[in-house]
N, CA, C and O of each residue as an XYZ file, in Angstrom:
480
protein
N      -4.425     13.778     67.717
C      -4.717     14.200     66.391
C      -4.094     13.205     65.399
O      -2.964     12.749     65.572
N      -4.959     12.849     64.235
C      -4.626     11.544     63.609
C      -4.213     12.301     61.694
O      -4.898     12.845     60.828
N      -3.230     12.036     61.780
C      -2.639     12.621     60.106
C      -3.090     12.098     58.701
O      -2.439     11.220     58.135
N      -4.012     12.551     58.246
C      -4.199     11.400     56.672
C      -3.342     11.769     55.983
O      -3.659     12.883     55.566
N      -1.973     11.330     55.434
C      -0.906     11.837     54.763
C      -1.774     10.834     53.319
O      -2.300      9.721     53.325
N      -1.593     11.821     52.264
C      -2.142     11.085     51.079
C      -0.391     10.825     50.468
O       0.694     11.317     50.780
N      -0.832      9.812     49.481
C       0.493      9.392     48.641
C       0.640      7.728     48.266
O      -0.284      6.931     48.427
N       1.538      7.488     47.911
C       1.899      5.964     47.906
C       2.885      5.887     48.778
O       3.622      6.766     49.226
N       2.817      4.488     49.024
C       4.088      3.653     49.663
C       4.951      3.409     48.981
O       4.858      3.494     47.757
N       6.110      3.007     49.655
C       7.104      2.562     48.824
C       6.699      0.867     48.032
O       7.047      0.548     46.895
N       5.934      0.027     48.954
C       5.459     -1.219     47.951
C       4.771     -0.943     46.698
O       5.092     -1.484     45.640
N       3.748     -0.033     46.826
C       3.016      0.283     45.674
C       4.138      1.078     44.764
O       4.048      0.924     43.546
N       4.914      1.698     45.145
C       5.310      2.131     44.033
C       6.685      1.564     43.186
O       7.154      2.211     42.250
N       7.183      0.444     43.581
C       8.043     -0.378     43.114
C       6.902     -1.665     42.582
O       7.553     -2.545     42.018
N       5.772     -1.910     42.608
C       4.875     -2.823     41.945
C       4.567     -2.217     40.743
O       4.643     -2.692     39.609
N       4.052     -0.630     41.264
C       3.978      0.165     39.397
C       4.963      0.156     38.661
O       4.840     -0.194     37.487
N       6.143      0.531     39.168
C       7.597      0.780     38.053
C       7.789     -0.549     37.752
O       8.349     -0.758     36.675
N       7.409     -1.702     38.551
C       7.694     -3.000     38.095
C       6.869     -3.451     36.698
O       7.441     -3.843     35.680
N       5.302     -3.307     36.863
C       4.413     -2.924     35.895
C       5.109     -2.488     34.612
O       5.234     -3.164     33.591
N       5.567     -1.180     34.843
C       5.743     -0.213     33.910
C       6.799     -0.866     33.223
O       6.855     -0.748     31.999
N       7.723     -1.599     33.890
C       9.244     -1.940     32.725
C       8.865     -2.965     32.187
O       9.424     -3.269     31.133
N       7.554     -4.040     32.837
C       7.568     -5.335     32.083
C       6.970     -4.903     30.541
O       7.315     -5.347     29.446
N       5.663     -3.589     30.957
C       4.968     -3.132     29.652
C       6.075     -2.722     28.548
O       5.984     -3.225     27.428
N       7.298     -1.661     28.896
C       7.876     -1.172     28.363
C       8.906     -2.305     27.561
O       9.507     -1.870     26.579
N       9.078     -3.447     27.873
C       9.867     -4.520     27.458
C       9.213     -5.188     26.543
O       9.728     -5.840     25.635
N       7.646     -4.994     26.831
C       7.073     -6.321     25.958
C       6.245     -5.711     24.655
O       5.439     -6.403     24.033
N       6.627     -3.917     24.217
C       6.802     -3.051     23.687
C       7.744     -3.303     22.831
O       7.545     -3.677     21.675
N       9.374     -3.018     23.604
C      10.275     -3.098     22.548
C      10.279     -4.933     22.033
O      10.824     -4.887     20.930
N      10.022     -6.055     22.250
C       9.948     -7.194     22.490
C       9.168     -7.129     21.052
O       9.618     -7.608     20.011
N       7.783     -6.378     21.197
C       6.643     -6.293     19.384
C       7.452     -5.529     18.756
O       7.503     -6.044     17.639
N       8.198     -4.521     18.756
C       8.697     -3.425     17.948
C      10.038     -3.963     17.187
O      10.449     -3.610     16.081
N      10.644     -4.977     18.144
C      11.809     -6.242     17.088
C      11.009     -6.640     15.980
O      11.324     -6.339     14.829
N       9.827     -7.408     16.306
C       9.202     -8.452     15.291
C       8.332     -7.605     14.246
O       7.938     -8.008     13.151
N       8.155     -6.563     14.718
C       8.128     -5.301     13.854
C       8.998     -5.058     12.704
O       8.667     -5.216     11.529
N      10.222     -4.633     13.163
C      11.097     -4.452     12.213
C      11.584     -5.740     11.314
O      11.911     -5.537     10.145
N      11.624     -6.891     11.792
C      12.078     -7.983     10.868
C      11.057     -8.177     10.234
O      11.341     -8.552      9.096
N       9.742     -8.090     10.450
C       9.107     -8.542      9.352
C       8.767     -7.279      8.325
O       8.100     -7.439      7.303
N       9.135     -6.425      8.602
C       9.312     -5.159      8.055
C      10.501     -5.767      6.791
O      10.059     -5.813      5.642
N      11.694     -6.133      6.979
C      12.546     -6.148      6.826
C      12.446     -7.205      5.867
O      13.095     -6.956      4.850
N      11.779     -8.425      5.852
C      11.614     -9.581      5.128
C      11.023     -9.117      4.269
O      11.545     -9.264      3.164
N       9.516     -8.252      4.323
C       8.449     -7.929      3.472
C       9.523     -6.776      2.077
O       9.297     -6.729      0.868
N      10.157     -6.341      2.524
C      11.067     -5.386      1.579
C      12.090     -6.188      0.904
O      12.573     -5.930     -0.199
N      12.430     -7.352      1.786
C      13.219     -8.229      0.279
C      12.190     -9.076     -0.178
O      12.678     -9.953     -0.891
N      10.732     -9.197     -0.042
C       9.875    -10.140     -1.075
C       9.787     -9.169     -1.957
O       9.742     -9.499     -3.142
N       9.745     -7.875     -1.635
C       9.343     -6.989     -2.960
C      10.386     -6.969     -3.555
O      10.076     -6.798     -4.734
N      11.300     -7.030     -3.482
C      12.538     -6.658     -4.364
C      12.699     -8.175     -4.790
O      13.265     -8.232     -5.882
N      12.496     -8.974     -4.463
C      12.543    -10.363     -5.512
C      11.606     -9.969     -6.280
O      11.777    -10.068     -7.496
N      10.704     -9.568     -5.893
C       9.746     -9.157     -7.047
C      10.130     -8.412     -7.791
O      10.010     -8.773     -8.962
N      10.566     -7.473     -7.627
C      10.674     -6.230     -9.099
C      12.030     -7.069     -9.606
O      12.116     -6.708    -10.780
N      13.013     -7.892     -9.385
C      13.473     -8.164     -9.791
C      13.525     -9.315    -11.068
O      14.300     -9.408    -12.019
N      12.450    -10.075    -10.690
C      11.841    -11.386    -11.345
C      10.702    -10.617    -12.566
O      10.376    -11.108    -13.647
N      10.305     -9.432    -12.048
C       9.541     -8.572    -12.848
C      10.406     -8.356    -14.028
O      10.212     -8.809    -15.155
N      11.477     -7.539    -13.597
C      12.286     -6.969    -14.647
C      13.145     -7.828    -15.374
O      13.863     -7.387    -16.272
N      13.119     -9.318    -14.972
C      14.075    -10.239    -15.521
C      12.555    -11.072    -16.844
O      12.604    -11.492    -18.000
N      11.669    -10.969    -16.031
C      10.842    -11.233    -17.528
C      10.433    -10.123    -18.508
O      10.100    -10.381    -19.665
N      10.473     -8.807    -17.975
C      10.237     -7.962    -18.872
C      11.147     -8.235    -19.900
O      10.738     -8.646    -20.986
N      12.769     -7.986    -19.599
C      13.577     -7.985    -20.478
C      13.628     -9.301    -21.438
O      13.837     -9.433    -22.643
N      13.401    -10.036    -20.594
C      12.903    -11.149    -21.905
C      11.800    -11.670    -23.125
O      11.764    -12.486    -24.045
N      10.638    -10.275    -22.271
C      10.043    -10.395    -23.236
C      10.414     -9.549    -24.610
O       9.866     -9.561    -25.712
N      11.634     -8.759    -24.084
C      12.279     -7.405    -25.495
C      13.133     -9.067    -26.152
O      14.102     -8.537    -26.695
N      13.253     -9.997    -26.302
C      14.014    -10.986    -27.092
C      13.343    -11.529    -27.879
O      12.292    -12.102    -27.591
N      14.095    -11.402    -29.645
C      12.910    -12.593    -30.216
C      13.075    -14.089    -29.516
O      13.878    -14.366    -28.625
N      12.200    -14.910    -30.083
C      11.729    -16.153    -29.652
C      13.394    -17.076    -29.840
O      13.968    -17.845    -29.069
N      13.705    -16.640    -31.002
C      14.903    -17.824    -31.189
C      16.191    -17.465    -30.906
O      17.118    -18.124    -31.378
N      16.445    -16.230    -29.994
C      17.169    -16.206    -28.727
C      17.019    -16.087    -27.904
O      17.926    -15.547    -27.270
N      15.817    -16.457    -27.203
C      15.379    -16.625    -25.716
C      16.045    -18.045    -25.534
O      15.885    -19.046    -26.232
N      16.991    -17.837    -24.191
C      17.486    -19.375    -23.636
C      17.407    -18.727    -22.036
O      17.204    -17.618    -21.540
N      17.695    -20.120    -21.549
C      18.237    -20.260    -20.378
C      19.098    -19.295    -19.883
O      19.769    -18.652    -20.690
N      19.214    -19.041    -18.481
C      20.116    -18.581    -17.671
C      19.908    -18.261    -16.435
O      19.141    -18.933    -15.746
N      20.792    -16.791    -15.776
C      21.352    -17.129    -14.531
C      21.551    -15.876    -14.414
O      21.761    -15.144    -15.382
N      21.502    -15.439    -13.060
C      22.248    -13.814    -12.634
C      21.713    -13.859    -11.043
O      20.792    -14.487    -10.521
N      22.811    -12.808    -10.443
C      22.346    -12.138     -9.499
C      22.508    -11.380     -9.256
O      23.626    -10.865     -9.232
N      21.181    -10.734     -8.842
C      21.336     -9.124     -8.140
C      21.247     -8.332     -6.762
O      20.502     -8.707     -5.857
N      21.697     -7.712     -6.712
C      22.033     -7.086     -5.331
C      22.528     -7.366     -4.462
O      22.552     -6.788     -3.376
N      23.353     -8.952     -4.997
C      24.657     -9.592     -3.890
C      23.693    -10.438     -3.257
O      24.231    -11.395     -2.699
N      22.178    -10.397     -3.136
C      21.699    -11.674     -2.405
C      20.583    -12.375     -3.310
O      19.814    -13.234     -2.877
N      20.595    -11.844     -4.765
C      19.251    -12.349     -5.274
C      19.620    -13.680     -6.240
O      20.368    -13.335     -7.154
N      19.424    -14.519     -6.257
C      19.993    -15.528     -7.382
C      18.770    -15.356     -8.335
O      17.761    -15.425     -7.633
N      18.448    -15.165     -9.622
C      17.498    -15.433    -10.439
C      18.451    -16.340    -11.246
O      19.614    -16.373    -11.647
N      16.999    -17.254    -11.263
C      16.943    -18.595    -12.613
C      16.133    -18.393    -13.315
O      15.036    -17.885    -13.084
N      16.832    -18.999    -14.887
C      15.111    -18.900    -15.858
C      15.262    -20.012    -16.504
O      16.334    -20.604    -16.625
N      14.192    -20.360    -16.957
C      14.019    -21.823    -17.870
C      13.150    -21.305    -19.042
O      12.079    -20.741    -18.822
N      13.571    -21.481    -20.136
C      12.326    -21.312    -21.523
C      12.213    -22.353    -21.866
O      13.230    -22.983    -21.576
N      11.673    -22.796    -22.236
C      10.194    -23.867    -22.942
C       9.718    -23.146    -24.382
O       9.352    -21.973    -24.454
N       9.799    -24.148    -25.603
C       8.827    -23.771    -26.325
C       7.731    -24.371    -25.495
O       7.602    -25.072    -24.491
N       6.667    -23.475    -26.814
C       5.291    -23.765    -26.766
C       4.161    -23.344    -27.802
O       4.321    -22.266    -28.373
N       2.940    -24.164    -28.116
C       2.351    -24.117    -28.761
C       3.014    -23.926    -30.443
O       2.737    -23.108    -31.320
N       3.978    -25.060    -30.407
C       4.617    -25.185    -31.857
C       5.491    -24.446    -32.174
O       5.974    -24.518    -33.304
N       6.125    -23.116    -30.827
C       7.070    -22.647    -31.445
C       6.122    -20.938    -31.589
O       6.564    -19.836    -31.914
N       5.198    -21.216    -31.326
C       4.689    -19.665    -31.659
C       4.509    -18.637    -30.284
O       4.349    -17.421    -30.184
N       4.657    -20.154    -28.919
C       5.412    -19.112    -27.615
C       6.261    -19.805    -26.812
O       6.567    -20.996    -26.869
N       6.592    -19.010    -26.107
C       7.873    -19.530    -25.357
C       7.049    -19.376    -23.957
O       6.332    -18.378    -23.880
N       7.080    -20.319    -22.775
C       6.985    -20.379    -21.370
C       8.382    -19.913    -20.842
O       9.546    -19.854    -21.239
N       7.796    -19.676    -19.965
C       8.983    -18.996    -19.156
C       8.777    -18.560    -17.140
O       8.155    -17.788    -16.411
N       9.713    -19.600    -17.066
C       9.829    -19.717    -15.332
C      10.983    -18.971    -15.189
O      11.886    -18.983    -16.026
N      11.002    -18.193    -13.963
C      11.932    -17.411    -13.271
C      11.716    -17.435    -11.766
O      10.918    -16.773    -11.103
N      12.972    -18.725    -11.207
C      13.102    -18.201    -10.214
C      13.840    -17.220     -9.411
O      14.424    -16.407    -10.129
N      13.999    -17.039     -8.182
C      14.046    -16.314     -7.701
C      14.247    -16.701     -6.105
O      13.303    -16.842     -5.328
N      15.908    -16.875     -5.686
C      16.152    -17.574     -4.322
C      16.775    -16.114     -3.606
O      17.548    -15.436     -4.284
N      16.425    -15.695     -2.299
C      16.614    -14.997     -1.551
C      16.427    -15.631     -0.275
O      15.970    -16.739      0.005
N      17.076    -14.277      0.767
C      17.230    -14.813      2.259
C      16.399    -14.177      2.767
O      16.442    -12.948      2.713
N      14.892    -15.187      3.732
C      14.021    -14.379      4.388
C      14.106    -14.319      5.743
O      15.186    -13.947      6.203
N      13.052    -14.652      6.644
C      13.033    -13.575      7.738
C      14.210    -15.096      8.949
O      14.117    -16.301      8.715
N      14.824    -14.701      9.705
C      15.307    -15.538     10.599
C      16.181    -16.463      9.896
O      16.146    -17.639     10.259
N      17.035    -16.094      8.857
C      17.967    -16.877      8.211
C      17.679    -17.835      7.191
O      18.537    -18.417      6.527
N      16.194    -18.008      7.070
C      15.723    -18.900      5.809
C      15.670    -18.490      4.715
O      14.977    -17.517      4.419
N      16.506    -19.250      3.740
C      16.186    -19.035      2.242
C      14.746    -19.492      2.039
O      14.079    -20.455      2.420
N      14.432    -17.887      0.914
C      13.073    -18.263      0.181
C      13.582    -18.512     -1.236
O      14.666    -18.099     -1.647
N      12.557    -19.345     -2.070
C      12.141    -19.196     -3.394
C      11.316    -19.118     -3.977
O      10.700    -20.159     -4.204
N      10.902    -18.032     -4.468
C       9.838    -17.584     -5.087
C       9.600    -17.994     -6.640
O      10.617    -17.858     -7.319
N       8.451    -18.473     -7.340
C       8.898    -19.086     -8.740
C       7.856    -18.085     -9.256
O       6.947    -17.739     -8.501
N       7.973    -17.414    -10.992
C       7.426    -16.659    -11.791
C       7.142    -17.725    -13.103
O       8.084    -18.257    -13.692
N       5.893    -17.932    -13.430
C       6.019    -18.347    -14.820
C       4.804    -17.633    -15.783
O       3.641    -17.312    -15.537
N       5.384    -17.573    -16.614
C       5.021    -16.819    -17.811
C       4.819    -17.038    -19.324
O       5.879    -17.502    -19.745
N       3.957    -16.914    -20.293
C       4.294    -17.064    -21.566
C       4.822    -15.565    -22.368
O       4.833    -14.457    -21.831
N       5.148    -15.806    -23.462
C       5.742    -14.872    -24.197
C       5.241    -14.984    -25.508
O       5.616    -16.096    -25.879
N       4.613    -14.462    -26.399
C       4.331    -14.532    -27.672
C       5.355    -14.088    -28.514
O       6.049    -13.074    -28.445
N       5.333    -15.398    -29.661
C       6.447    -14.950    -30.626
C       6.020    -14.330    -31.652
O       6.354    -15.010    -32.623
N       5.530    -13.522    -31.947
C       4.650    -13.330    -33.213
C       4.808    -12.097    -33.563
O       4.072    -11.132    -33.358
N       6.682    -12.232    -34.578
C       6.779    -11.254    -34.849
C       7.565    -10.772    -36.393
O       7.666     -9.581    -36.689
């Protein structure tokens, strides 16, 4: 009398779990590069609202105290600004950069430029 025992072997089933941990590795492996670029994309926005709010407030300045300067925020943001007259004095240009640390240890800089009407 001849037995059909159903099941796996022990080869087959150390080839699946083998399977299974490389999948499960190369999972958490996307789910790193996941989070850092997660992580980068949330300090481009925040250079942004920051470079946002550094020209807003300059646009609350009249024309003939808008200058130059400098700040940083949140311990990693350096903003720069440069004013420029323009068009005779009736606007001011205006660049704002904006140096932060992006993904894998590289500094970014992001540049904003803008006019401002003086006409007031």
């Amino acid at each position: 009398m001849v037995r059909h025992e159903e099941g796996f072997t022990i080869v087959e089933l150390i080839v699946a779990v083998t399977i299974f941990v490389w999948g499960l590795l190369a999972l958490l492996g996307a789910n790193m590069l996941v989070i850092q670029l997660l992580a980068a994309g949330d300090r481009a926005a925040t250079a942004s609202f920051y470079t946002r709010e550094r020209l807003e407030a300059l646009r609350g300045v009249s024309c003939t105290a808008l200058s130059d300067g400098s700040e940083t925020r949140g311990g990693a943001y350096q903003l720069v600004w440069d004013v420029e007259p323009a068009h005779g004095g009736s606007a001011a240009t205006v660049e704002v950069r904006v140096t932060y640390p992006g993904l894998r240890g590289v500094v970014r800089t992001d540049t904003v430029e803008s006019s401002i009407l003086c006409v007031r």
